[in-house]
N, C-alpha and C positions, 0 to 999 in steps of 0.2 A: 175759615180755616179748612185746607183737605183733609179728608177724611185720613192720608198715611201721617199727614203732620199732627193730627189729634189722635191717634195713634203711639205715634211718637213721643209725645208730650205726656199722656198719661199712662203709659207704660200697658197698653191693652195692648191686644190684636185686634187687624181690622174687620176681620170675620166676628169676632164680638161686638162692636160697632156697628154692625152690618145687621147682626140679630136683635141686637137692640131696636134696631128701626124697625126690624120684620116685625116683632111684638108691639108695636106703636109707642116705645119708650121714647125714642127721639125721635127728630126729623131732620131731614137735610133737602138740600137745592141742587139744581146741576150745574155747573159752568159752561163754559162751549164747548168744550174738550168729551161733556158729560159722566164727569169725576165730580163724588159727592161735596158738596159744601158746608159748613158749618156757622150760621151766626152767631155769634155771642150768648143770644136765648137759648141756642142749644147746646150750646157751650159750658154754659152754666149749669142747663139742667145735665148732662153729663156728668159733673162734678158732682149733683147731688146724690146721682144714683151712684155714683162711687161709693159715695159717703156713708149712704144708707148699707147699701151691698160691704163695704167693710165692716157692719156691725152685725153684718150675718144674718138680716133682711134676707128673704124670698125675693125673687124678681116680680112676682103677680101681687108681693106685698108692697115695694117700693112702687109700683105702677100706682096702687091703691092711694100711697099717699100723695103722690104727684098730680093726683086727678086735681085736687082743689087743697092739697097742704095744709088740710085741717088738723087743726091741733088737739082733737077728742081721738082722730086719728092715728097720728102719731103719738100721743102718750099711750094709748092699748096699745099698739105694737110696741112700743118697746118695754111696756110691763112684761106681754107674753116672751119678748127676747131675753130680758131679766131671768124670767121665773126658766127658762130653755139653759139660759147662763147657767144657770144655782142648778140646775140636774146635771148639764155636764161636768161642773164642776166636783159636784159630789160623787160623781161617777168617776171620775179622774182618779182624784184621792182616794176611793173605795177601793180602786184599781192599786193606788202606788202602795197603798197601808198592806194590800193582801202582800204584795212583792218581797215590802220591805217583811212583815212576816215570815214569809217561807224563806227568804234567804238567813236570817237570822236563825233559823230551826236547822236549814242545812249548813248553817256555821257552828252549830254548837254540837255537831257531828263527824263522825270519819266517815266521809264519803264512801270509802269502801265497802262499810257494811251498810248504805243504802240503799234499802230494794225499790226501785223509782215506780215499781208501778205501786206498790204498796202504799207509798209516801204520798204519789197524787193521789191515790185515794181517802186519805187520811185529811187530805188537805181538801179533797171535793166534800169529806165528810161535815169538815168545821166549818163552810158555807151555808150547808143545805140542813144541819141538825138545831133545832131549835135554842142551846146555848150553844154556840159555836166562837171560832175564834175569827173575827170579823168587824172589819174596819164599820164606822155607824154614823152617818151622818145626821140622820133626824132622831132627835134624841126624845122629842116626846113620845110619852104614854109607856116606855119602858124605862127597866135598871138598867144600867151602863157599869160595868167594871173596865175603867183601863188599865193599863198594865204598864211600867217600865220593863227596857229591852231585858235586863235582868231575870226578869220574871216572865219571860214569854213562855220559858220550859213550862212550867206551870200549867201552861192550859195545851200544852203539846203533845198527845200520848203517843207518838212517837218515840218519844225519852221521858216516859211513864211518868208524862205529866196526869196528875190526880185533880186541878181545878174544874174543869166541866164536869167531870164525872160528881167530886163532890155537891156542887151548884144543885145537879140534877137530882141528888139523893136529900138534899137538903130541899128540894122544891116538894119534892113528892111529901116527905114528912111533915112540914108545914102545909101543904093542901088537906092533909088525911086529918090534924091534929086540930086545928083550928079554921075548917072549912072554906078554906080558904082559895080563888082562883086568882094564882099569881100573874102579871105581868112577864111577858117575855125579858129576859135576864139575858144578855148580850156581853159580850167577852171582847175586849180589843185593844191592842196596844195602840199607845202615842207618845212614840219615843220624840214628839217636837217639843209637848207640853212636858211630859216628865222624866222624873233622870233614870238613872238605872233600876233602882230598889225602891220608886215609888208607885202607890196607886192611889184608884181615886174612884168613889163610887158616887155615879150621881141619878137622882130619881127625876123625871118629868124634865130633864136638860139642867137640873139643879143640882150641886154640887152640897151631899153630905158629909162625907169622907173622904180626907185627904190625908194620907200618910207614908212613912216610908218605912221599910222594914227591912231590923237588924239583927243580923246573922245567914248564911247560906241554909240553912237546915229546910229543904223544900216542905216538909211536914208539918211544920210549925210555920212557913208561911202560907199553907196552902189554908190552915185552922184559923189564922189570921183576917186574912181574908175574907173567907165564911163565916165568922163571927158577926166581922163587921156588916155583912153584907144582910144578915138573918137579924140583924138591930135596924138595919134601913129600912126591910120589911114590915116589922113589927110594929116600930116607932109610928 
């Protein structure tokens, strides 16, 4: 097969084709004309390196498995593409969980009185402070409090939300009182798992508390919360 029909057919360019061979991934022959060729063998292995390269393979990685297609080989590569998977993945979501927060904080406001720089600072704050309001992928070794969209205000001080602040005053008095050196306590919503007026506090990825809570009275569900959350401590 020529090089523009293989081309053609798998939807590359032929300058990719082309570098392919400079790297010693394929090989080709000349005809008379001295236009590259393609046998079958290398035809095939084309397809591989497709194959591999759509799973998001390196090219000096694909090279590696192609030497001799060993299968000690290719299973570490594709564990380390796995474990590459699971961080972007988590990175995605940690991305979409912030969005969908802050937009929910600027929906349960009038825009007009928003001072934007104020607000991004508020919001670089709950990233960077140690309970903050922050999507969490790995859930070992620390508390997890999530939140229904209801109760996002809660941990927002923006709109004088009192949850982190509380957390924080409730950590300190348990350190001082029972000498205690607490785990980082983690604040974040996940409005896929829960509905509006639920939350859920889990310890070590474990799920202690699950409940929903009834009435608007921010004050009494911020006590709520904290309750439960200084019995998961304690327990």
């Amino acid at each position: 097969m020529k090089i523009n029909q293989l081309a053609q057919k798998y939807q590359i360019s032929i300058r990719t084709i082309r570098y392919y061979e400079e790297i010693g991934l394929l090989h080709s022959s000349r005809d008379a004309a001295n236009i590259r060729e393609f046998n079958p063998l290398q035809i095939e292995r084309l397809e591989l390196i497709l194959f591999f390269k759509n799973l998001g393979l390196k090219l000096y990685q694909i090279k590696n498995i192609l030497k001799n297609l060993d299968i000690n080989v290719i299973e570490s590569l594709f564990q380390k593409r796995m474990s590459d998977i699971s961080h972007q993945i988590n990175r995605l979501n940690n991305e979409k969980q912030i969005l969908i927060t802050v937009l929910t904080m600027l929906n349960s406001k009038d825009h007009s009185k928003i001072n934007v720089k104020e607000f991004i600072k508020e919001q670089i704050y709950f990233q960077k402070n140690n309970e903050r309001m922050l999507y969490m992928n790995n859930y070992k070794n620390n508390i997890i409090i999530e939140i229904g969209e209801n109760l996002i205000p809660l941990a927002n001080k923006q709109v004088n939300g009192i949850l982190i602040d509380s957390i924080k005053k409730m950590r300190l008095e348990l350190e001082k009182q029972y000498d205690l050196k607490l785990d980082l306590i983690r604040v974040t919503d996940n409005p896929d798992l829960l509905s509006l007026n639920e939350y859920r506090i889990l310890k070590d990825g474990i799920q202690i508390i699950h409940k929903t809570i009834i009435g608007n009275d921010s004050s009494k569900q911020n006590d709520q919360i904290i309750a439960d959350l200084k019995a998961v401590i304690l327990n």
